[in-house]
C-alpha positions in Angstrom: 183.6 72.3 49.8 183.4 75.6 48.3 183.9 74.5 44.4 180.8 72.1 45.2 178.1 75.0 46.7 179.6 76.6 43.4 178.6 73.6 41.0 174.8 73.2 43.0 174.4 76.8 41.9 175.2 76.4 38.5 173.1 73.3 38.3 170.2 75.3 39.7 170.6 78.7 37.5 171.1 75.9 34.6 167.5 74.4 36.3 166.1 77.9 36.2 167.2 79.0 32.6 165.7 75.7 31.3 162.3 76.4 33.1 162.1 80.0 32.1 162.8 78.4 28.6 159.6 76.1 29.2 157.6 78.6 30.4 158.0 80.9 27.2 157.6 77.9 25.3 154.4 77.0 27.2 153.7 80.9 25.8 154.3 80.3 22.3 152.3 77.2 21.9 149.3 79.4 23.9 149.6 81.8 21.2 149.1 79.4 18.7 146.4 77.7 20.3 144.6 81.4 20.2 145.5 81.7 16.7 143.9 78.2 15.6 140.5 79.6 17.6 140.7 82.5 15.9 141.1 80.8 12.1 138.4 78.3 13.2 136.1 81.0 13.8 136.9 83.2 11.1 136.0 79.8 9.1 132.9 79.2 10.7 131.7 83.2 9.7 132.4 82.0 6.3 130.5 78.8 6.4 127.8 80.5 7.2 127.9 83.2 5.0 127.8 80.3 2.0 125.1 78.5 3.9 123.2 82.1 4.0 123.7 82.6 0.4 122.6 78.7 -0.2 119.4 79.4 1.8 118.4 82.7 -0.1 119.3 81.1 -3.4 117.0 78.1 -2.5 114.3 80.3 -0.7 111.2 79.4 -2.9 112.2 75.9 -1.7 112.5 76.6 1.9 108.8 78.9 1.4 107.6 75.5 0.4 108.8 73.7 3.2 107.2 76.1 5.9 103.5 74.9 4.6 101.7 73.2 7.0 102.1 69.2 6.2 102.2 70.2 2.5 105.5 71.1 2.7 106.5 67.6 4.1 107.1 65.9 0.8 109.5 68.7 0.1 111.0 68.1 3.4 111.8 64.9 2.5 112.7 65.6 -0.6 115.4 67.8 0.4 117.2 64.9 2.7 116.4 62.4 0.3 117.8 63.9 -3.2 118.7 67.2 -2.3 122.5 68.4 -0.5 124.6 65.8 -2.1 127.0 68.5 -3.5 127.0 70.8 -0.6 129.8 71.1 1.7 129.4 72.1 5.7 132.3 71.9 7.5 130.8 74.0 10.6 131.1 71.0 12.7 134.7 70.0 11.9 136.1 73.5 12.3 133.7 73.4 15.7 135.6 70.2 17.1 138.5 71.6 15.9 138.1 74.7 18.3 137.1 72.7 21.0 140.0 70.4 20.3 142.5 73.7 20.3 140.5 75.3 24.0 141.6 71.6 25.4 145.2 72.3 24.1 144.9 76.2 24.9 144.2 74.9 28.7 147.2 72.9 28.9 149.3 75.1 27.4 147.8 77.6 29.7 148.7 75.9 32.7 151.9 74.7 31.8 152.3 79.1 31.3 151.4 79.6 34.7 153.3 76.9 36.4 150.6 75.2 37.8 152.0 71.8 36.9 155.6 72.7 38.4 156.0 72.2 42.2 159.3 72.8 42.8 158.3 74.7 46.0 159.8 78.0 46.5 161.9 78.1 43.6 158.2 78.7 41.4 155.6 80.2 42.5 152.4 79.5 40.6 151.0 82.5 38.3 147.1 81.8 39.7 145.6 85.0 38.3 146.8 84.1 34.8 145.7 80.5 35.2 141.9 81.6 36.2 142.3 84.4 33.6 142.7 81.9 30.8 140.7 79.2 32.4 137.6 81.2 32.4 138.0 82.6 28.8 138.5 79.1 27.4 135.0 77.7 29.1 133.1 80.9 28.0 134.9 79.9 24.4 134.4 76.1 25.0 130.6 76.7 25.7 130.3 78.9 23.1 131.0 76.3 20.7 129.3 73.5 22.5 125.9 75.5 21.9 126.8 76.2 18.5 126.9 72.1 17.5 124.2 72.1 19.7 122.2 74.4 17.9 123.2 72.6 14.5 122.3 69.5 15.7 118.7 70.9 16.8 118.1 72.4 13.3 118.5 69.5 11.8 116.9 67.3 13.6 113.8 69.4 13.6 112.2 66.9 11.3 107.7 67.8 10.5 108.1 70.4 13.1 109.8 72.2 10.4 106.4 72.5 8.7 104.3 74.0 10.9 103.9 77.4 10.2 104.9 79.1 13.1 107.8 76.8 14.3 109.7 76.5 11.3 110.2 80.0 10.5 111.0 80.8 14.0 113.0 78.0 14.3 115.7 78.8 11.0 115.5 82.4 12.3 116.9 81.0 15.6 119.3 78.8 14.1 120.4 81.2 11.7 120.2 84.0 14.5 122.4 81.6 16.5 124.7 80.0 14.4 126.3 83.9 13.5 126.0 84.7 16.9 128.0 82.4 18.9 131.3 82.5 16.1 131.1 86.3 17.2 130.9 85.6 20.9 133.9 83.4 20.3 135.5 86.3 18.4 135.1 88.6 21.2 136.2 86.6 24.0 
């Protein structure tokens, strides 16, 4: 009798070990997650740097643009002809974000053994779990509003050409689209 208390032991410190191995897994693979936010970030600071340095370069254009109904035909002409050798990737290195913060969350949980209920043997690490959980929806919005914002500037269609509108409106989305890569930085 006493040999098999013995081997339920070692089957549970061999349960244990293999848990504690998960959980430091579960850790690594967070860390990664955080490392793909931070490198999609990083690449969406640089796509706007180039679309900054497109937009001054093409600034006698864009002065154009801004004239009330006169600049329509230059509106037009810039979706029609113009863009065909640019490349924006903002939105792909977005979705990529918000694909890693829905990994980042599972990972997270898995981290604080919120999926394991193996009653007392576990006890669930809560504080880490909200921790995480609220950093990845500040992150997660963060980027939802910076699609959002991209989507809105480019759908702005002859709004764009009234005077006061379409300045404001590229110094919002400019304003916005460098803004909300840094919140993502910070958080």
């Amino acid at each position: 009798m006493c040999d098999s208390d013995s081997d339920g032991d070692d089957k549970k410190d061999v349960f244990e070990k293999d848990l504690d191995r998960g959980d430091s897994a579960c850790m690594e693979a967070l860390e990664s997650n955080w490392d793909g936010l931070l490198a999609a970030t990083i690449l969406e600071i640089i796509q706007w740097s180039w679309d900054f340095l497109d937009f001054v370069i093409k600034l006698p254009a864009y002065a154009l643009m801004q004239l009330p109904f006169i600049g329509l035909p230059f509106l037009w002409g810039k979706y029609v002809f113009g863009n065909k050798i640019y490349a924006d990737w903002s939105r792909t290195y977005a979705h990529g974000a918000q694909a890693d913060v829905r990994m980042a969350r599972n990972n997270s949980r898995c981290a604080s053994n919120i999926y394991v209920a193996f009653g007392k043997s576990l006890k669930p690490d809560y504080k880490f779990a909200g921790d995480t959980e609220f950093y990845l929806n500040s992150i997660s919005a963060a980027q939802s509003f910076y699609v959002g914002f991209m989507d809105w500037h480019e759908h702005m269609g002859w709004l764009y050409t009234l005077w006061p509108i379409g300045p404001l409106s590229e110094l919002v989305y400019r304003g916005a689209t460098l803004a909300l890569p840094i919140v993502t930085l910070m958080l």
